[in-house]
C-alpha positions, 0 to 999 in steps of 0.5 A, a space after each residue: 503702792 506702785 503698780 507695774 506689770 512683770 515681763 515674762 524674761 523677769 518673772 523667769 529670771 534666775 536671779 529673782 527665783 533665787 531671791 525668792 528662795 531666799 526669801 529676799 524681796 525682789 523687784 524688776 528694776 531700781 526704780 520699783 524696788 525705791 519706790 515700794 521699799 525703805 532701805 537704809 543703803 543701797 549697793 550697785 554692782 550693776 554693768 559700768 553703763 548704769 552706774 550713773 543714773 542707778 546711783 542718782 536715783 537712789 541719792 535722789 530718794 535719799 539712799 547712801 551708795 555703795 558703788 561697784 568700782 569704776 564709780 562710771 563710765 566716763 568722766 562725764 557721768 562720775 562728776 554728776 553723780 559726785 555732784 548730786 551726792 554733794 548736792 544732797 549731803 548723802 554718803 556715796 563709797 566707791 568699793 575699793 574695799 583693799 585700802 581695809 586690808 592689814 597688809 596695806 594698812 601697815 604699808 602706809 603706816 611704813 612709809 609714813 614713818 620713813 622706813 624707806 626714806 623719801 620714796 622715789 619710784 612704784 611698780 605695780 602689775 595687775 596681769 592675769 588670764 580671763 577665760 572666754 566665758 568672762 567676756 560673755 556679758 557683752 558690756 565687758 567688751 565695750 566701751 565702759 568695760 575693759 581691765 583699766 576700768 573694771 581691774 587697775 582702777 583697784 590698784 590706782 586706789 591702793 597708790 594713791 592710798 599710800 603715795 597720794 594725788 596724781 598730779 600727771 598720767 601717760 598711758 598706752 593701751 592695745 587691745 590686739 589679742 583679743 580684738 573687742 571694742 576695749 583694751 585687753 593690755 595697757 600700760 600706765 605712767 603715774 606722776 604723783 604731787 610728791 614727785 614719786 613717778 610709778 609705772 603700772 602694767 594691766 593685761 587680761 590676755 596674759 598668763 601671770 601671778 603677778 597681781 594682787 587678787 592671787 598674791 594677796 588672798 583676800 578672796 576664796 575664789 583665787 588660789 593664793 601665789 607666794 609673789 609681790 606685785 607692787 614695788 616701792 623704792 625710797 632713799 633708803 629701802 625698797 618695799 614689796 607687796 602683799 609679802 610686806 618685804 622691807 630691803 634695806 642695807 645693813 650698815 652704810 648704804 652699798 657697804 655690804 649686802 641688801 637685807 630683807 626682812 619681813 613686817 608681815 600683817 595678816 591679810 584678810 577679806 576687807 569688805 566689811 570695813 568698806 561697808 563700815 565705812 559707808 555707814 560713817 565708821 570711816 570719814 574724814 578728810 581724804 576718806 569721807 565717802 563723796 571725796 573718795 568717789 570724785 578721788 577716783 573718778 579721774 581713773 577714765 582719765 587713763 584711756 585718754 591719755 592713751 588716745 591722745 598719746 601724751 600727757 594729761 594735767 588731772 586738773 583737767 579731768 577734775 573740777 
């Protein structure tokens, strides 16, 4: 049994007291609690920062990982946890937990099946206003924090789970209204290996329904929009979601009027099929767990193509 001394600031820590009111063990940090416990998996949703090293750690003692999106802080440190994952044949997810939603789910099965042609463009916003209590915990306003990290990173997920591999991103960001160290604004130019190109928008500084936390409503915590905020166009129909909005022309295309129609799917809360996914429900192919992680690390890729003002190959980022 591992013996450490407890510091005053944990043993008064609201978290701990709430564990223990739960009866639910607790322990000062990930190293203690490793090194006193068998645990069948682990799930880190700790700051950007600590991704890395949490991760590794627990890989090393022999735990699959379920990582709080980003899956790092830079591309550096996702390629290393990545590699130890690999290194050790022991399962690590990110928790992109939307690619589990019904709605996109029969998205992806729409496109498959050509219902829109051969896919041309996307449009995807993720623009809402945060309040100053979020940006409290400091990490939040440094680098590793940020809404291209800590927000579109959800959204670049949900298109390359339906469109595929980024082959070439050019991005621009501004951090103007806020002032702190990160972007508050960005936006976000995406290649895709199809020749699809889309364009995103990210902003925690602007009052919007356009996202998909209030249109989708996956989560209690939001009050659900009757809005889209993700566009397709094809050859032959546009879709939007999470409304499942297929327009598509009624005969001859620009012979008559565009048609919408709805191909709706309930939405749901889709963290159980992330964690399912995890204890090996969901692999193969693009969705076993270290390829999912290494698929997203090249999301830090984003903010440097905005520092260097031009475009930047993946192939770069990704070994």
């Amino acid at each position: 049994m591992l013996k450490c001394s407890l510091s005053p600031l944990w043993i008064q820590h609201p978290g701990r007291a709430y564990g223990m009111s739960l009866n639910i063990p607790c322990y000062p940090d990930h190293q203690v609690m490793l090194a006193e416990c068998r645990i069948g998996g682990a799930i880190v949703a700790t700051p950007n920062a600590t991704h890395a090293d949490i991760g590794i750690a627990c890989l090393d003692a022999g735990v699959p990982v379920l990582m709080e999106k980003p899956v790092a802080e830079s591309v550096e440190q996702a390629q290393r946890l990545c590699e130890r994952a690999e290194q050790l044949g022991i399962p690590l997810l990110v928790g992109h937990q939307r690619r589990h939603n019904p709605i996109l789910q029969r998205a992806r099965e729409l496109i498959a099946n050509g219902v829109l042609g051969r896919l041309v463009s996307a449009t995807a916003m993720a623009v809402w206003f945060k309040p100053d209590s979020y940006f409290e915990p400091a990490w939040r306003r440094e680098a590793g924090g940020g809404p291209v990290l800590i927000n579109l990173v959800h959204d670049i997920d949900v298109l390359r789970f339906l469109l595929g591999d980024v082959v070439n991103v050019q991005a621009t960001m501004s951090n103007e209204v806020r002032g702190f160290e990160v972007e508050d604004t960005a936006a976000v130019m995406l290649t895709f290996a199809n020749g699809v190109i889309a364009a995103m928008s990210v902003s925690d500084a602007a009052v919007s329904p356009w996202n998909w936390d209030l249109a989708a409503g996956e989560s209690a915590y939001f009050v659900q929009q009757d809005v889209n905020s993700y566009y397709f166009c094809g050859t032959h129909g546009a879709l939007a979601l999470p409304r499942l909005e297929i327009w598509r022309y009624d005969g001859a295309r620009l012979a008559g009027p565009l048609d919408p129609r709805a191909h709706g799917a309930a939405s749901s809360r889709p963290l159980y099929g992330t964690v399912t996914s995890l204890s090996g429900g969901d692999r193969g192919n693009r969705s076993s767990p270290v390829f999912r992680a290494r698929w997203i690390a090249d999301a830090r890729s984003y903010p440097c193509s905005a520092d260097s003002s031009r475009h930047q190959e993946i192939g770069n980022f990704m070994s």
